[in-house]
N, C-alpha and C positions, 0 to 999 in steps of 0.2 A: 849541129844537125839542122836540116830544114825545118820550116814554120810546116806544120799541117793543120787540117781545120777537117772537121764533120758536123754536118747538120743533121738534127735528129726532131722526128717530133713525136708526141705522146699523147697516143690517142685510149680512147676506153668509156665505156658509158659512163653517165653523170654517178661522182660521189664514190668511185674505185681508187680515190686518193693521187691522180694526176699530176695536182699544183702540190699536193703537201711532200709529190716527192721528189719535184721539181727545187721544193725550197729543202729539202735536205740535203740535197744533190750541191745547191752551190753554197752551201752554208749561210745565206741570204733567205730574207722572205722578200719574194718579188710578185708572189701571187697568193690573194686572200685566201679563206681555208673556211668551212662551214660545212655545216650536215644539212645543208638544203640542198639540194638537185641544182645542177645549172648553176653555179658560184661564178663558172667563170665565162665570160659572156665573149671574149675577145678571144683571138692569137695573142700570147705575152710569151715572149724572147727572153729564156737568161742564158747568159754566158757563162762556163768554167774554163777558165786556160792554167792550163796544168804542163808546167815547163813548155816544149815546145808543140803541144796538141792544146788547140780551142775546140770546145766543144756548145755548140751551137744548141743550146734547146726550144722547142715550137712547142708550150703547153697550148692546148688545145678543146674549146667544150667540150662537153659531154656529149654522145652521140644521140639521139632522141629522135623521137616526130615530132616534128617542128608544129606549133598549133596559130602562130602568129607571126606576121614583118619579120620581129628581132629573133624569130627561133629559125626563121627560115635563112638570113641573115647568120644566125649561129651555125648551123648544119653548114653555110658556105664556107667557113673560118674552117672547118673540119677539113673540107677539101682543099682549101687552099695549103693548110697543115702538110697535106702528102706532095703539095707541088714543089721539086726543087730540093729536096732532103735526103741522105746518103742511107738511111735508114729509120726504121719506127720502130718504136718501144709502146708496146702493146699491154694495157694494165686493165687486171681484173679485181673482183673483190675477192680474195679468200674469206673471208670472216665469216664466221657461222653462220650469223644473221642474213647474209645472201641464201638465200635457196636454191641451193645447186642441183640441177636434173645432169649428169653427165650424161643421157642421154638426148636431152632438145637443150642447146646452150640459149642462153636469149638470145632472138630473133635482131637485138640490135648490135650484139657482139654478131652475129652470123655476119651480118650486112657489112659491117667493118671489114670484116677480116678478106671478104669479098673484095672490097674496094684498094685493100691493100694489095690483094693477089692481082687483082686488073692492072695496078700501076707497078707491079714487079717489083718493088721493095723489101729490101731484107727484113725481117723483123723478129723482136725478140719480145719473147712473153715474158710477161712479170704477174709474179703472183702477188698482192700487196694485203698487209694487215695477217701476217702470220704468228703476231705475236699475239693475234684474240685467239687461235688456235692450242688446244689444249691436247686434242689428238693431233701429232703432225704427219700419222697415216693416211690421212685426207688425202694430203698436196697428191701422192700419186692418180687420185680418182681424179682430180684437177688435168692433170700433168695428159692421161691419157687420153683423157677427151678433147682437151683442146688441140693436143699434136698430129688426133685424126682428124681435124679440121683442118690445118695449117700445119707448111713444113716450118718449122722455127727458128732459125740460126741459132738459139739458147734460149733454157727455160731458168729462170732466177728467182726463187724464193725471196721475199722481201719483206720486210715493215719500216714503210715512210714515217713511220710517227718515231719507231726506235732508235732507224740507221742500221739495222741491221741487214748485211748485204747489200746494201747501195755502193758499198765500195765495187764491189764484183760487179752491178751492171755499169758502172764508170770503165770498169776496165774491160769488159768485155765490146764497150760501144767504143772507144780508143780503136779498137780493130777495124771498124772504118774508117779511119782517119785515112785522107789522102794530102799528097803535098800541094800545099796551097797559102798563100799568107792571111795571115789575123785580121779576121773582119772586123773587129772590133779591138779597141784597146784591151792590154791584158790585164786591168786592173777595173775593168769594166763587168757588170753581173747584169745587166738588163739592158734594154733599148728604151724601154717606158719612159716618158716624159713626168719630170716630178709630180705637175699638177696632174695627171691622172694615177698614181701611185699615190697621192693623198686622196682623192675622191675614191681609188677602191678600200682604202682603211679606212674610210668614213662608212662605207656598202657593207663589207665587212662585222660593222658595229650591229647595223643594224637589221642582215642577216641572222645574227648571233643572238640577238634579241629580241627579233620577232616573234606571231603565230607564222604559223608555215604560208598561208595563201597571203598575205601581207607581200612578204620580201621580191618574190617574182616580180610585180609591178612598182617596181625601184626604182628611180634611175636617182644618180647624184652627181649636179653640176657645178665647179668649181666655178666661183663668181670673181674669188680676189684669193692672191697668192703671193705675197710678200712678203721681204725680209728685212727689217729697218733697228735699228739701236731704239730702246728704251731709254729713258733720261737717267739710267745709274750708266748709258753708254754698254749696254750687255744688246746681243744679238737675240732679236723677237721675231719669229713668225708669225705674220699677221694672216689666216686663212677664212675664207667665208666661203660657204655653199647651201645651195637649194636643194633641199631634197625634193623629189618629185614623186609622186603617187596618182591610183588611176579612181579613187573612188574619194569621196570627201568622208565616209568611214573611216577608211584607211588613215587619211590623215588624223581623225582624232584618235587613234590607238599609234601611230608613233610619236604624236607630243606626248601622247599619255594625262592621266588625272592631274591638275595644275602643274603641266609641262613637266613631269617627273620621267617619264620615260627618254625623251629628247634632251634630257636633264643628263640623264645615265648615258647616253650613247655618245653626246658628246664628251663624256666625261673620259669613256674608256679608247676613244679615237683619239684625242688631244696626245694620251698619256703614249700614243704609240707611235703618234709624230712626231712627237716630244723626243723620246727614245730611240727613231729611226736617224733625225735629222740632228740629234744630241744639242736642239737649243729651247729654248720655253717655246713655247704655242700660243698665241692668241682665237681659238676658234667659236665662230658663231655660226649656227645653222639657223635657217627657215625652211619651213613644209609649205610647199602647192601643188594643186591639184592639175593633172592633165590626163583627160578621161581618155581611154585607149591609147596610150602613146605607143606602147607598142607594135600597135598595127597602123602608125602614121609617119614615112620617111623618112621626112622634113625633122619633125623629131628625136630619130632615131639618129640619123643624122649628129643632130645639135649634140645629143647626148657619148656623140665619138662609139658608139654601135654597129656603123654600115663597115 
């Protein structure tokens, strides 16, 4: 049979589980995971090629009001997301803990779903996190509000965290598929460049370990990225990075009380490079301060953000 290929991208306000079902999706983690808003700051590309269908996915931020440079910056990656892609997979939060009005949806889902009707793109809703759901009589108060918003091509019940139903919206996004050859090798799962897939499991760490107003003003720049023999002759990853922050506060709550916190994060990033790249780690971090980088280009820039 012919090669076919579909591009698909996955859009939904910050924190409705995007990346985490992007990394179920190819059995790969190619995109960090955290209960902070705004995890992911980029377009990140994984690939599934499934016999003769590639399936192209555009995880994409969170939809927001942008309050700064890199958010304004972010809400671009959103658009850029729907430019050029055979269809969008549209993900909301089912979990209780959302507060769902089926009568006023949030106004940032509104605005999405807008933007996707403007550029005529098929789309399919996913309802994600249905396994915190205890009544699953819900989904239909879901199901009927959002489908008077938008016609859907399919509605698909899911949970990113389980696997449950992610095969169904794999096979239901297949149905785009047109003939066309493999943009990518078929044993290929991302486009990311290594040194920025180590610097987001370093971001990662210290999401995960943060207070909440901390992590926002992050950034983390890979300085040195090496891989050289140990004297037993065994293969070492040598990595070093800066962490960046926008207040000299800040900095002293991610070293932590005699560097115990910087202590812990590089401890649990080493162990996942360690695991991703199957060789030892050599990793050293340093914290500095760059007061608003955020809102300075040049910066934003350096930091692989624009």
């Amino acid at each position: 049979m012919a090669q076919r290929s579909v591009f698909i991208t996955l859009l939904g306000r910050p924190n409705v589980g995007k990346s985490s079902l992007l990394n179920r999706i190819l059995g790969q983690k190619v995109a960090i995971v955290s209960d902070k808003p705004q995890t992911t700051r980029t377009r990140i590309m994984g690939v599934l090629t499934r016999g003769d269908d590639q399936l192209v996915f555009i995880d994409t931020p969170g939809f927001h009001k942008p309050r700064n440079k890199l958010g304004e910056n972010m809400m671009k990656a959103v658009g850029d997301g729907m430019s050029d892609v055979d269809v969008a997979v549209f993900v909301v939060d089912a979990a209780p803990e959302f507060r769902f009005d089926p009568e006023h949806l949030p106004a940032a889902e509104v605005q999405l779903l807008e933007n996707i009707k403007a550029k005529k793109l098929p789309c399919i809703l996913v309802l994600n996190k249905i396994d915190l759901l205890q009544e699953k009589d819900v989904l239909l108060e879901y199901i009927t509000a959002y489908t008077k918003a938008f016609s859907f091509e399919a509605v698909i019940p899911l949970s990113a965290r389980t696997g449950d139903g992610a095969e169904i919206l794999v096979d239901e996004i297949v149905r785009f598929s047109k003939p066309a050859p493999h943009f990518f090798d078929d044993d290929a799962f991302t486009d990311q460049p290594e040194k920025v897939m180590v610097a987001e499991m370093i971001r990662e760490k210290l999401l995960r370990n943060l207070d909440r107003e901390v992590p926002h003003g992050i950034a983390v720049d890979l300085e040195r990225f090496v891989e050289r023999d140990n004297a037993a002759g065994e293969p070492i990853l040598e990595v070093a990075a800066t962490i960046y922050c926008e207040k000299e506060s800040h900095k002293g709550i991610i070293i932590g009380k005699g560097g115990a916190m910087l202590k812990k994060i590089g401890m649990h990033a080493r162990h996942d490079i360690e695991e991703f790249y199957g060789i030892q780690c050599s990793l050293k971090l340093w914290v500095k301060v760059k007061e608003d980088w955020r809102n300075r280009e040049g910066l934003i820039h350096t930091f692989g953000l624009d």
